[in-house]
C-alpha positions, -999 to +999 in steps of 0.1 A: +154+114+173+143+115+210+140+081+230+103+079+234+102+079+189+129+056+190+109+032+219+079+037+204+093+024+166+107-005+183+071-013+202+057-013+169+081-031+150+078-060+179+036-055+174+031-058+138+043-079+111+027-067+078+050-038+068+055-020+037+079+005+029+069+038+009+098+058-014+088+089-030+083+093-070+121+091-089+140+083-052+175+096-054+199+064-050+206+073-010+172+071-007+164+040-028+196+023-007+180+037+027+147+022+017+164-009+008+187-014+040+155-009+061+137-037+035+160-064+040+167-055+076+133-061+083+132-091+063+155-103+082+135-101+114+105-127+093+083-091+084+058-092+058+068-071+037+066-048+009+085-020-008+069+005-037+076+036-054+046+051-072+066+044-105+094+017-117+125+024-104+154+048-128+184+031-144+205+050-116+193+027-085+190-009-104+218-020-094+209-019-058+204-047-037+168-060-036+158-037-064+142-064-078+114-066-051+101-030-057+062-028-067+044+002-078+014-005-052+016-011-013+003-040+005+001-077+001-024-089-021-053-106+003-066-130-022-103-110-027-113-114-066-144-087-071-164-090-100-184-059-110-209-053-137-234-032-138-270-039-118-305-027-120-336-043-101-347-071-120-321-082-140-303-106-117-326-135-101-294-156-084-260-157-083-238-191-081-208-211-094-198-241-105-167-257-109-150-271-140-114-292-142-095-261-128-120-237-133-146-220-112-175-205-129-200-174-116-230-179-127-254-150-125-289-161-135-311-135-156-342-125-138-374-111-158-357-083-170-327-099-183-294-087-185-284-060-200-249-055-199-219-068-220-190-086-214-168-056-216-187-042-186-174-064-160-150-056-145-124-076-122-102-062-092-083-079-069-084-064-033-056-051-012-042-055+024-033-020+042-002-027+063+000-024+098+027-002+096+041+022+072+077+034+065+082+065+045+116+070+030+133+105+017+095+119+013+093+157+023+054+155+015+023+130+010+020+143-026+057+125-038+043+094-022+016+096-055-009+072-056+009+050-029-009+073-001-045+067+001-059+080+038-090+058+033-067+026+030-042+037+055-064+050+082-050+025+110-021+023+102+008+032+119+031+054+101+069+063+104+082+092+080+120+094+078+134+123+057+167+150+062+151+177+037+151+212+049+112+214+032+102+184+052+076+197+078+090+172+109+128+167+096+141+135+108+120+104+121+089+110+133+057+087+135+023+103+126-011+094+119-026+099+083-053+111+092-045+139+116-021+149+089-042+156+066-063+170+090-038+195+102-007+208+078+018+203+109+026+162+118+023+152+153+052+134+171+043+110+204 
């Protein structure tokens, strides 16, 4: 790694706090105990943080250290509940809430159509936080990251990609943006 990758991870790293750490589908245990090192180093420093694999970790890494804090998404939560159900013109006249003991209540008023969907219609999601910054850990390509990789999400986000595998397009550390990735089949380094 040259200076100006290693200077520029370290201007990052003192920029941004929320960081999340990416390890590809079925990590091999070096990679799983990279990705883990780099976790609770960063913890260490007060990061936000969080550390996902697009599926639950094998038998051969749970005994690592910190294993135990390994989601299958990326992100923090940010505390967004969206409630969908379908919606034609006319059916809804207001929406409001109340609140109950413990409980708050959407109410959506029929209009002079009514409504016509059911309960198993709506639908509830809770939204996600990109991070500001993105470690990728023993991933030669953006298709082992799964589901974990969404360009859309990840668009300003910084991203570091750190991998020794001969098929990996930049071998070594190198920082990239996601978007002129997949914009161009050759990473760019700065």
């Amino acid at each position: 790694m040259d200076n100006l990758t290693f200077d520029k991870i370290k201007e990052a790293l003192s920029k941004y706090t929320n960081i999340a750490i990416a390890v590809p589908v079925d990590p091999t245990v070096d990679e799983m105990g990279a990705a883990l090192g780099l976790y609770l180093s960063l913890k260490d420093m007060g990061k936000t943080l969080s550390i996902a694999t697009p599926n639950a970790p094998l038998v051969e890494v749970s005994a690592l250290v910190g294993i135990d804090e390994v989601r299958t998404t990326l992100g923090e939560e940010s505390g967004d509940l969206v409630v969908s159900f379908p919606y034609r013109e006319g059916e809804i006249e207001k929406v409001s809430y109340t609140r109950d003991d413990n409980f708050l209540n959407i109410v959506v008023k029929a209009g002079e159509k009514g409504l016509n969907f059911t309960q198993e219609d709506v639908k509830f999601s809770r939204g996600s936080k990109a991070p500001e910054m993105l470690f990728i850990v023993g991933a030669a390509r953006i298709s082992d990251l799964g589901k974990l990789f969404d360009p859309a999400v990840l668009k300003d986000t910084v991203v570091v990609n750190i991998d020794n595998k001969p098929d990996n397009q930049d071998t070594g550390i190198s920082l990239w943006s996601p978007i002129n990735f997949l914009q161009s089949p050759k990473r760019w380094r700065i």
